[in-house]
N, CA, C and O atoms as a GROMACS GRO file, in nm:
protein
  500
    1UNK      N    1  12.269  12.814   9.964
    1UNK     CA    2  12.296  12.692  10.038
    1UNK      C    3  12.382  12.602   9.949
    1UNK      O    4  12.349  12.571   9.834
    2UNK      N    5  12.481  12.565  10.002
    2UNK     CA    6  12.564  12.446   9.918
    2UNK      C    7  12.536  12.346   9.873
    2UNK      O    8  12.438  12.302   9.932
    3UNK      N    9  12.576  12.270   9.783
    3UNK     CA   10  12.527  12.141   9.747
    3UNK      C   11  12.503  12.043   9.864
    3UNK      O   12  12.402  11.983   9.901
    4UNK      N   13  12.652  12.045   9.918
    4UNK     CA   14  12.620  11.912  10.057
    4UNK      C   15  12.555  11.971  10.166
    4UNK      O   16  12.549  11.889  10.258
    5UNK      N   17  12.497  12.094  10.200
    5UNK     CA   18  12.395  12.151  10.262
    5UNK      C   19  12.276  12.078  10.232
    5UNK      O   20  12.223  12.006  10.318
    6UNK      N   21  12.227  12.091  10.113
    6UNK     CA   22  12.114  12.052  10.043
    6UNK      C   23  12.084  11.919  10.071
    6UNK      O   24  11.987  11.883  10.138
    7UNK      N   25  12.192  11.822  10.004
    7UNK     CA   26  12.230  11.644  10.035
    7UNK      C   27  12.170  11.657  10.185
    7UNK      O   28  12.048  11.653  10.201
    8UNK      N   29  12.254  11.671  10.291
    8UNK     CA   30  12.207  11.640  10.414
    8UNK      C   31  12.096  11.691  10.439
    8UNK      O   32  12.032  11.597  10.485
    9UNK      N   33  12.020  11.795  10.439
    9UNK     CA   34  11.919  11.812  10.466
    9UNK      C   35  11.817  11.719  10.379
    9UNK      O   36  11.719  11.676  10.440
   10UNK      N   37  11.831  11.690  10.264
   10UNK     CA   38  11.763  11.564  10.277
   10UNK      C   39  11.790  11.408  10.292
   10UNK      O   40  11.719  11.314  10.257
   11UNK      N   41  11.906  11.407  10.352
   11UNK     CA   42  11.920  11.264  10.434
   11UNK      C   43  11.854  11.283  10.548
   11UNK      O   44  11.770  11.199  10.578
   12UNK      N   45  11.880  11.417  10.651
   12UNK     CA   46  11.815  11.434  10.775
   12UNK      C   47  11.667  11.375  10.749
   12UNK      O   48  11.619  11.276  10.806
   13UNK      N   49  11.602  11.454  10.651
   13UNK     CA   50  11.451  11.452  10.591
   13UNK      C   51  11.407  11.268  10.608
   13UNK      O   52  11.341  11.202  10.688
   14UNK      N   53  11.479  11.241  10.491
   14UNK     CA   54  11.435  11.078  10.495
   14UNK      C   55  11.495  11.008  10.638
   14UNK      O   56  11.403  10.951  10.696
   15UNK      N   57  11.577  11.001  10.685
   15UNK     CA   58  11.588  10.968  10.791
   15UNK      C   59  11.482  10.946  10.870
   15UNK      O   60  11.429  10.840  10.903
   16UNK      N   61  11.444  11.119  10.914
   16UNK     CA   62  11.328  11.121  10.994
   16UNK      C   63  11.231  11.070  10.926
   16UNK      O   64  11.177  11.007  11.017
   17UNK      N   65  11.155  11.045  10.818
   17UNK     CA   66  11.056  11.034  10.762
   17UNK      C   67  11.073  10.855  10.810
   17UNK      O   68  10.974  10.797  10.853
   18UNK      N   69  11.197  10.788  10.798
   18UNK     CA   70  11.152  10.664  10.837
   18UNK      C   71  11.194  10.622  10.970
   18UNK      O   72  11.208  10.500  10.980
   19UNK      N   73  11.219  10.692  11.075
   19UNK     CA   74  11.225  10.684  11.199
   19UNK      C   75  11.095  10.669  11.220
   19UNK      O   76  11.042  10.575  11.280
   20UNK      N   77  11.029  10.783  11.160
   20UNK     CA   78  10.856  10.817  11.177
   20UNK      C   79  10.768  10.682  11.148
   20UNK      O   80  10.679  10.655  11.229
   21UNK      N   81  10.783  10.620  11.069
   21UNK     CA   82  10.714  10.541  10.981
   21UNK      C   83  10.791  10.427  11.047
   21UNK      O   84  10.698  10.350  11.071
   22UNK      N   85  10.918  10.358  11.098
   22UNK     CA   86  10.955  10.268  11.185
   22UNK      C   87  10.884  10.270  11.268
   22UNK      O   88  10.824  10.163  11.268
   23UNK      N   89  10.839  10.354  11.372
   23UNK     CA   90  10.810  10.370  11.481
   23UNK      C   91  10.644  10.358  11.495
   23UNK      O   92  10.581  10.323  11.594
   24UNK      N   93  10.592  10.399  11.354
   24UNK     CA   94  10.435  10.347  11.390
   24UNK      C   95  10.408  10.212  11.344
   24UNK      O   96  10.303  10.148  11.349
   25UNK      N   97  10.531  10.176  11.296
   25UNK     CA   98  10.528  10.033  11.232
   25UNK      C   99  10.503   9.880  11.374
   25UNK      O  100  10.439   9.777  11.393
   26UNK      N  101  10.608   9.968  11.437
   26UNK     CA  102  10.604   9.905  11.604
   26UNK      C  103  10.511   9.933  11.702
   26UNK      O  104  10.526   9.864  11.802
   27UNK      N  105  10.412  10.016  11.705
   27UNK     CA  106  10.325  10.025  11.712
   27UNK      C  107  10.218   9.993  11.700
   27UNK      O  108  10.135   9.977  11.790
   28UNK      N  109  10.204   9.979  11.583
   28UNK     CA  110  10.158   9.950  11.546
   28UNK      C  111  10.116   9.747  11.534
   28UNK      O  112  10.014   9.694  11.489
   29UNK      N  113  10.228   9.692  11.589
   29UNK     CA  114  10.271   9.598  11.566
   29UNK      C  115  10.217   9.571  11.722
   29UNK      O  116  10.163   9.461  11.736
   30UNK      N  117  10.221   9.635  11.815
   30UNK     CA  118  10.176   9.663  11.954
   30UNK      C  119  10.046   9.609  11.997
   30UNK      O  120  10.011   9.512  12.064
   31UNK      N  121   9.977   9.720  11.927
   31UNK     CA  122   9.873   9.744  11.982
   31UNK      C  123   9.756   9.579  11.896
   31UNK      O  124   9.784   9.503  11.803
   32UNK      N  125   9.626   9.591  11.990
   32UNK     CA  126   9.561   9.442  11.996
   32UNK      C  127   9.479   9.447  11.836
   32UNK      O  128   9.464   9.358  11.752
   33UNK      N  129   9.423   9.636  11.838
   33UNK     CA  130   9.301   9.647  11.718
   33UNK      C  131   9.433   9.741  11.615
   33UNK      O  132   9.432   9.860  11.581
   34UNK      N  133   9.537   9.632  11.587
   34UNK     CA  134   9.626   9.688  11.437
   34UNK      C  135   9.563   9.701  11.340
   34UNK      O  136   9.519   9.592  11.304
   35UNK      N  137   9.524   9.815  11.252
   35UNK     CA  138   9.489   9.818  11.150
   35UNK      C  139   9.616   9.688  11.021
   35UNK      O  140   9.576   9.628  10.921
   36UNK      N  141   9.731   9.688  11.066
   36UNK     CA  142   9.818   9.638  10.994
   36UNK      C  143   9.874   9.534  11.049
   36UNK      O  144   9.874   9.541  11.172
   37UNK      N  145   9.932   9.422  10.997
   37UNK     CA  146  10.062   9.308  11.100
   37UNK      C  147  10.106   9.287  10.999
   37UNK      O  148  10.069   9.290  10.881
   38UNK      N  149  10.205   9.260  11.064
   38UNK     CA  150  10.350   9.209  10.997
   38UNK      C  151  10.432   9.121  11.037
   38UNK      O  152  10.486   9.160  11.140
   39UNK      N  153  10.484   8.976  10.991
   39UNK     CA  154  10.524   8.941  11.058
   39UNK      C  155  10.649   8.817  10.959
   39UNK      O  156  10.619   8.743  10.866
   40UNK      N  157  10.775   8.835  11.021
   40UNK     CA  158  10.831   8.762  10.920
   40UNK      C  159  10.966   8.705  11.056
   40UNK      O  160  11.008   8.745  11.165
   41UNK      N  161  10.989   8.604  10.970
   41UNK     CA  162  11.084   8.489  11.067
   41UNK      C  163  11.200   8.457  10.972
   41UNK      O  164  11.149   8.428  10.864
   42UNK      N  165  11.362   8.448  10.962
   42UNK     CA  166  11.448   8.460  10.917
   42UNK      C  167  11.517   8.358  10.951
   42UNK      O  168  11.574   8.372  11.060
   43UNK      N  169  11.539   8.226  10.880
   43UNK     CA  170  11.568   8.129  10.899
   43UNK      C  171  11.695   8.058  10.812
   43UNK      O  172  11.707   8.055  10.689
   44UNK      N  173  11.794   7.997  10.921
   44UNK     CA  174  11.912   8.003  10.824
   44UNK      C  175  11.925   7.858  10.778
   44UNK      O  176  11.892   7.754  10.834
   45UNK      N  177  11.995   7.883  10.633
   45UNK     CA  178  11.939   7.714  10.604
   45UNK      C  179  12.100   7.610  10.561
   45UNK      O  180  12.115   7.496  10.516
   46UNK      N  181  12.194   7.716  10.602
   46UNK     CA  182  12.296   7.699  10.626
   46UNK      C  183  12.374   7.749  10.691
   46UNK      O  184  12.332   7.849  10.750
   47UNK      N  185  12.488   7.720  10.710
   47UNK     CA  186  12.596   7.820  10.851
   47UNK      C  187  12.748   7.765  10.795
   47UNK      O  188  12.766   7.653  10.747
   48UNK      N  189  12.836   7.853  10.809
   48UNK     CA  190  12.988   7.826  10.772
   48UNK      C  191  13.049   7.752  10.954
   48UNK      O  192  12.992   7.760  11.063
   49UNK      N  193  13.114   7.721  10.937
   49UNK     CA  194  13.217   7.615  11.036
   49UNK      C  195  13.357   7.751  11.047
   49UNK      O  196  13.379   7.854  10.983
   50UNK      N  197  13.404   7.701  11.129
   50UNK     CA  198  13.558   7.802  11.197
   50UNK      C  199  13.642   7.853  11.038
   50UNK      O  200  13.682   7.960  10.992
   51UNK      N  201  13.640   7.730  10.998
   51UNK     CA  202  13.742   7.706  10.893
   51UNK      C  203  13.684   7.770  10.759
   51UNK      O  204  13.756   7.805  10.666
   52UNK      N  205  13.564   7.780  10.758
   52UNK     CA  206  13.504   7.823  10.640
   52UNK      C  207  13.487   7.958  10.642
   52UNK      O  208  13.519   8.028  10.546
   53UNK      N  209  13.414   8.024  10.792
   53UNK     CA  210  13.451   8.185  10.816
   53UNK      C  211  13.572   8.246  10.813
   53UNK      O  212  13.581   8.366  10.789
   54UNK      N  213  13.708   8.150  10.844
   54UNK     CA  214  13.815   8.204  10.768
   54UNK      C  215  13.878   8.221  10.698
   54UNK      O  216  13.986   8.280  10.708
   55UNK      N  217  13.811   8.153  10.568
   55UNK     CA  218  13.844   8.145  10.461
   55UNK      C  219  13.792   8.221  10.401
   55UNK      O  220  13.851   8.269  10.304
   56UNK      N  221  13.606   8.281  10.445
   56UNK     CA  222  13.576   8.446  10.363
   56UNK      C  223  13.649   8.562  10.425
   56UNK      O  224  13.658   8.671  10.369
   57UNK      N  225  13.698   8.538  10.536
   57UNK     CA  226  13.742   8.650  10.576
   57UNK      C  227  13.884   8.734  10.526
   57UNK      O  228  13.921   8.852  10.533
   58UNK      N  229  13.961   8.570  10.456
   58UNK     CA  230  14.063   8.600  10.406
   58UNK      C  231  14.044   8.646  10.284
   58UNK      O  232  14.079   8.761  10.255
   59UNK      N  233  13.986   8.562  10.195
   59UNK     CA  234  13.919   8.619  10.048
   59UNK      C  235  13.894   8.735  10.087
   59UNK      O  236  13.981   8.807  10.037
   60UNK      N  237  13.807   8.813  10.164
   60UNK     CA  238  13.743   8.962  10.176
   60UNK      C  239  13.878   9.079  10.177
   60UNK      O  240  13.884   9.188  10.121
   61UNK      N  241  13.988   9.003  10.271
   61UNK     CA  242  14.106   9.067  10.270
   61UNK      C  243  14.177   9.112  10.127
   61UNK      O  244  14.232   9.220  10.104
   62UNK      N  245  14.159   8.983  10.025
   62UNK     CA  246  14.228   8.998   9.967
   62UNK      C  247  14.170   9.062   9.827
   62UNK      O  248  14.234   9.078   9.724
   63UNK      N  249  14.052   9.092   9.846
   63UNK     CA  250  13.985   9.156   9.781
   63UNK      C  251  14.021   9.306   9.795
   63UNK      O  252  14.080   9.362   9.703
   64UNK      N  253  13.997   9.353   9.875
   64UNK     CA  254  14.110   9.466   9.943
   64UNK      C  255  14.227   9.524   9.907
   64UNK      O  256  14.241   9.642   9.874
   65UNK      N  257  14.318   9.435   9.914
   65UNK     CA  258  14.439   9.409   9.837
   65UNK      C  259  14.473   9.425   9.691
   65UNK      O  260  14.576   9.476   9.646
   66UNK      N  261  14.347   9.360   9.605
   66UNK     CA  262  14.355   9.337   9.443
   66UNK      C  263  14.310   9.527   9.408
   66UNK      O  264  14.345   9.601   9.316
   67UNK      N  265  14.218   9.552   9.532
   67UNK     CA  266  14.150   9.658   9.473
   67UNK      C  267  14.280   9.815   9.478
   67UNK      O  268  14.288   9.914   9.406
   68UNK      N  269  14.349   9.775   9.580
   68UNK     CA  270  14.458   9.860   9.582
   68UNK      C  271  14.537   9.855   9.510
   68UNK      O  272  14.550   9.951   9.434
   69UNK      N  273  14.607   9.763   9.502
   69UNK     CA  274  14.684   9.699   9.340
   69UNK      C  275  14.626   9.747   9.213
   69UNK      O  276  14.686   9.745   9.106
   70UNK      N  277  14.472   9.804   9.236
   70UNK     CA  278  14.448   9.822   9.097
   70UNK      C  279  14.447   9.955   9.081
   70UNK      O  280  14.470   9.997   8.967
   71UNK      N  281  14.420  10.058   9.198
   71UNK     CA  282  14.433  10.130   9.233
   71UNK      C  283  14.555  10.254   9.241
   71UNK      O  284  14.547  10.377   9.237
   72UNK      N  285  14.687  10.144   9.257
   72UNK     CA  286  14.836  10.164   9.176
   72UNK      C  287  14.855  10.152   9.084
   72UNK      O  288  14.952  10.218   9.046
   73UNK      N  289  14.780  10.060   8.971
   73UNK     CA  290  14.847  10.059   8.894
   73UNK      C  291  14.738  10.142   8.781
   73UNK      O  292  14.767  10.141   8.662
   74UNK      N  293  14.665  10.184   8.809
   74UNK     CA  294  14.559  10.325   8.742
   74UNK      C  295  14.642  10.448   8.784
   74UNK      O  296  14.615  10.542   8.710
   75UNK      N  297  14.746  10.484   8.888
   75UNK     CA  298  14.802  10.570   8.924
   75UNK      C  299  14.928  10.581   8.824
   75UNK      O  300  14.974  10.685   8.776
   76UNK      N  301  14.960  10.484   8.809
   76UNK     CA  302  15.121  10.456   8.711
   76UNK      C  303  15.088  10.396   8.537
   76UNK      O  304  15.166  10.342   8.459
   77UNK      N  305  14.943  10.432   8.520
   77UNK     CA  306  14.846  10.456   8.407
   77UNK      C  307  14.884  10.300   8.327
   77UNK      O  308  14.904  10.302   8.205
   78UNK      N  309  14.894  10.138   8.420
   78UNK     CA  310  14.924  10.073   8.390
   78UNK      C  311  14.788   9.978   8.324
   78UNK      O  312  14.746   9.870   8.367
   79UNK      N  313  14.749  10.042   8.231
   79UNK     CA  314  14.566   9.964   8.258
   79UNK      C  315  14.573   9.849   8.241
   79UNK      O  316  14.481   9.792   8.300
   80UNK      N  317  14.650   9.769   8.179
   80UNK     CA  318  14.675   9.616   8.174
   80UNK      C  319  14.629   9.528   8.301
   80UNK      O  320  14.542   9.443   8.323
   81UNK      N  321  14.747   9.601   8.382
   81UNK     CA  322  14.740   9.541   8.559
   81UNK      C  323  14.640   9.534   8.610
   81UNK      O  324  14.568   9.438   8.640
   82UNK      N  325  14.627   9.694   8.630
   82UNK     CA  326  14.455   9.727   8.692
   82UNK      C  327  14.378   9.614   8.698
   82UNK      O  328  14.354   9.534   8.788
   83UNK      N  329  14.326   9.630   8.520
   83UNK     CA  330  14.266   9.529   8.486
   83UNK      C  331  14.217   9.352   8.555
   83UNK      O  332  14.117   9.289   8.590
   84UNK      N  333  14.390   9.335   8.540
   84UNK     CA  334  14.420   9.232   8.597
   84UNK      C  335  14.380   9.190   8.758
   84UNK      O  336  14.334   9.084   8.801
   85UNK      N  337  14.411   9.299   8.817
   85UNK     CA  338  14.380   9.283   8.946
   85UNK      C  339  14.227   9.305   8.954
   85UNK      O  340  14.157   9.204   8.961
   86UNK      N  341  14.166   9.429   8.954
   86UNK     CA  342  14.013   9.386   8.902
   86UNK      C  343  13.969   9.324   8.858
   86UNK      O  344  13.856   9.370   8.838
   87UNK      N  345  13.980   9.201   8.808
   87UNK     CA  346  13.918   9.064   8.756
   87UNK      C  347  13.956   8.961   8.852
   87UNK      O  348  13.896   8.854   8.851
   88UNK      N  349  14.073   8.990   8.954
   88UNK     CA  350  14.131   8.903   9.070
   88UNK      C  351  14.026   8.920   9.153
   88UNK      O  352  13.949   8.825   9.170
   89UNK      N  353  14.000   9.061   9.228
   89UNK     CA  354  13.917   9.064   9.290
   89UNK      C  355  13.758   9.028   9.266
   89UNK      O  356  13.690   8.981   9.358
   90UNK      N  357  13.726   9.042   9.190
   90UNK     CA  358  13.586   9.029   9.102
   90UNK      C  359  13.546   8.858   9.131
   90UNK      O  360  13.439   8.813   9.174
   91UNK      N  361  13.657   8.792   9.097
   91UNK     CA  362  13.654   8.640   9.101
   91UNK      C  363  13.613   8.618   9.256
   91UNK      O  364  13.515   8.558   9.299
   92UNK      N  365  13.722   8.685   9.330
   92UNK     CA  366  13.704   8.660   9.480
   92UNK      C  367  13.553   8.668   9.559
   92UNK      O  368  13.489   8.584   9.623
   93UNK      N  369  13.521   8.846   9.513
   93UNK     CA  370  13.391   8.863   9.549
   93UNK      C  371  13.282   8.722   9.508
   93UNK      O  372  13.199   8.683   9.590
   94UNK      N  373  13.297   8.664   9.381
   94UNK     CA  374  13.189   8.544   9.361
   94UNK      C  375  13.275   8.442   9.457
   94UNK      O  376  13.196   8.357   9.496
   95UNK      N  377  13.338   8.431   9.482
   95UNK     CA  378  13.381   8.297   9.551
   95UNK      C  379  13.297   8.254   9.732
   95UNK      O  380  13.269   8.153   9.797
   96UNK      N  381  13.285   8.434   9.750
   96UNK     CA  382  13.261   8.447   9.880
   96UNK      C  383  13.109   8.436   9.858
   96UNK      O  384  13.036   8.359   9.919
   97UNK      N  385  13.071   8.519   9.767
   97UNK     CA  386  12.908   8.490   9.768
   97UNK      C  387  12.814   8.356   9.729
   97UNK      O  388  12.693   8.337   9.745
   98UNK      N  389  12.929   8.262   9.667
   98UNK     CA  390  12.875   8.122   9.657
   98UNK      C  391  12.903   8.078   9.765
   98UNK      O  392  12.887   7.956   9.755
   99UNK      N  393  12.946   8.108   9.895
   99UNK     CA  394  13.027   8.037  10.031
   99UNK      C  395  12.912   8.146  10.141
   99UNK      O  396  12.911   8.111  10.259
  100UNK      N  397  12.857   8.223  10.119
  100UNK     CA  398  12.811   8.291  10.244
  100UNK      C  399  12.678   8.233  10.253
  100UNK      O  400  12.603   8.208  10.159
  101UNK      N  401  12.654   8.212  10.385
  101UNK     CA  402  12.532   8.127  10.421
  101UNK      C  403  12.381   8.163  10.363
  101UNK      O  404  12.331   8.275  10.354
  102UNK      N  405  12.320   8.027  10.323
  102UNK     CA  406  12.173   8.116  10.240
  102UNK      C  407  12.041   8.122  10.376
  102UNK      O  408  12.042   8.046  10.474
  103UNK      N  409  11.940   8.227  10.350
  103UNK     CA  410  11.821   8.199  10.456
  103UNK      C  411  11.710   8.235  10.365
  103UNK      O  412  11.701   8.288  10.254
  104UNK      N  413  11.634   8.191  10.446
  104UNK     CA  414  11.500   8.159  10.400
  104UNK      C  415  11.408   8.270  10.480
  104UNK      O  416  11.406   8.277  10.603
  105UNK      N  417  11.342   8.344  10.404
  105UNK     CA  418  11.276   8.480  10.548
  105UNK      C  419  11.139   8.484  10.497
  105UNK      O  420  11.126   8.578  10.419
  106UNK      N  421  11.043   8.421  10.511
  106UNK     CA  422  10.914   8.425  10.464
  106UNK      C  423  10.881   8.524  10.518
  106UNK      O  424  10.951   8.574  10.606
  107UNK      N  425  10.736   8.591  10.468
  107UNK     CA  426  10.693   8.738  10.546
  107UNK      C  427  10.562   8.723  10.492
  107UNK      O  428  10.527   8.671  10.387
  108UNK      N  429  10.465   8.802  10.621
  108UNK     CA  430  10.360   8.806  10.604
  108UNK      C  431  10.263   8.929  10.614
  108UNK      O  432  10.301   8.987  10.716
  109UNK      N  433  10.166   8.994  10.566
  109UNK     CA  434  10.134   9.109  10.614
  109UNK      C  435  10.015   9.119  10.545
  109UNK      O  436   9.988   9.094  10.428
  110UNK      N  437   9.933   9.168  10.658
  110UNK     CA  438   9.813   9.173  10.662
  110UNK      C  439   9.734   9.301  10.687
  110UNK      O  440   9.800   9.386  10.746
  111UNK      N  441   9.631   9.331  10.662
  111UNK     CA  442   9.550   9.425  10.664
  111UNK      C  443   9.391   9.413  10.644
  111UNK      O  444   9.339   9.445  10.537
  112UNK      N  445   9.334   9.375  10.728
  112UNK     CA  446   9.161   9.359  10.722
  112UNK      C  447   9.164   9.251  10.662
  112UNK      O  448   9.239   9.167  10.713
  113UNK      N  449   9.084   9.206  10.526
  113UNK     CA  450   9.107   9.114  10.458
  113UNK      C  451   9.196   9.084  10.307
  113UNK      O  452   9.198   8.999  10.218
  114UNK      N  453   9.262   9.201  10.343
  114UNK     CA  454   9.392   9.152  10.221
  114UNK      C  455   9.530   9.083  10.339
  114UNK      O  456   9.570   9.107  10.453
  115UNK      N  457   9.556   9.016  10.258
  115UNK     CA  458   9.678   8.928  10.298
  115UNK      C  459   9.763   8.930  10.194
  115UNK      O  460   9.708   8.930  10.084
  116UNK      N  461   9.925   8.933  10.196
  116UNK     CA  462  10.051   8.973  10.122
  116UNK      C  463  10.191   8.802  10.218
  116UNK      O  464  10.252   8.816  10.323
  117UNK      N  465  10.191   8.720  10.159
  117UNK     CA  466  10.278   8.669  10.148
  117UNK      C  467  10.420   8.607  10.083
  117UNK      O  468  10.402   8.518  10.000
  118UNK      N  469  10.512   8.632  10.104
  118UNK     CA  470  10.610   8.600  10.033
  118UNK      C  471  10.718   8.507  10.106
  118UNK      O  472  10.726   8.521  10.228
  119UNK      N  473  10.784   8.433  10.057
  119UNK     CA  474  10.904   8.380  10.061
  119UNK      C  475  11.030   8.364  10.028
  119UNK      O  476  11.042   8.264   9.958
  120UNK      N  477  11.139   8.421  10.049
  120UNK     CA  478  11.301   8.421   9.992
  120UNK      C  479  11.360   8.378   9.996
  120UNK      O  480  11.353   8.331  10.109
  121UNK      N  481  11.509   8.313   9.916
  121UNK     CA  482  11.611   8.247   9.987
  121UNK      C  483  11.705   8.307   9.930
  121UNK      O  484  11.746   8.294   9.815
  122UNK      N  485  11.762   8.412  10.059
  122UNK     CA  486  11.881   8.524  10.039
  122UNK      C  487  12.008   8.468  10.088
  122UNK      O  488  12.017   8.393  10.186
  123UNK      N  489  12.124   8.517  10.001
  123UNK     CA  490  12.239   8.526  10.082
  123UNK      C  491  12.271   8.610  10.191
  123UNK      O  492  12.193   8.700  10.220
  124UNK      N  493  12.397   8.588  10.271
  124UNK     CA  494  12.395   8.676  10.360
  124UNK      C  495  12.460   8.768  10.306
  124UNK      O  496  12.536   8.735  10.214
  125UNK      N  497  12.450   8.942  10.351
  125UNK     CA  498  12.535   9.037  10.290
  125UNK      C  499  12.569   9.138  10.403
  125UNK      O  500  12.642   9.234  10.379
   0.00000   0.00000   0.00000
């Protein structure tokens, strides 16, 4: 059996294994006598405006761009450039991730009498 024989058969594997395990999760989530709950709410604690989504969208572009540029110039064994442009893009990527909206997703989960709570405040990705 080939290597990427092997690979997919165990992506198929985990796949199914969490289709399986999704699905009793909802179920589970269903039914009245859950051995388990779960329950979490995703709350945004900021939002970008017209002008601000097109301004990551352009950065994202041009991230794109730096990475191809660097991409040429690793081809024409220019490592200086590369460089250069990989540190262009690099900058960009933080520019966008200080600009993409943050949320807050508390979560809760329960089981008889243990209880598991947490709280986050993620960027968006």
């Amino acid at each position: 059996m080939s290597m990427n024989r092997k690979r997919m058969g165990s992506i198929v594997s985990t796949v199914a294994i969490c289709a399986t395990v999704f699905s009793f999760g909802i179920n589970a989530q269903a039914s009245e006598s859950a051995k388990i709950t779960s329950s979490t709410n995703v709350k945004a604690l900021s939002t970008l405006n017209d002008q601000e989504s097109q301004a990551v969208s352009q950065a994202a572009g041009r991230v794109l761009y730096h990475t191809e540029r660097a991409k040429l110039a690793l081809v024409d064994k220019k490592k200086d450039e590369a460089l250069k442009q990989v540190n262009q893009g690099i900058k960009l990527i933080r520019i966008i991730h200080r600009a993409l909206p943050k949320y807050k997703i508390p979560t809760h989960i329960k089981a008889s009498d243990l209880s598991y709570k947490t709280s986050e405040e993620v960027a968006q990705r």
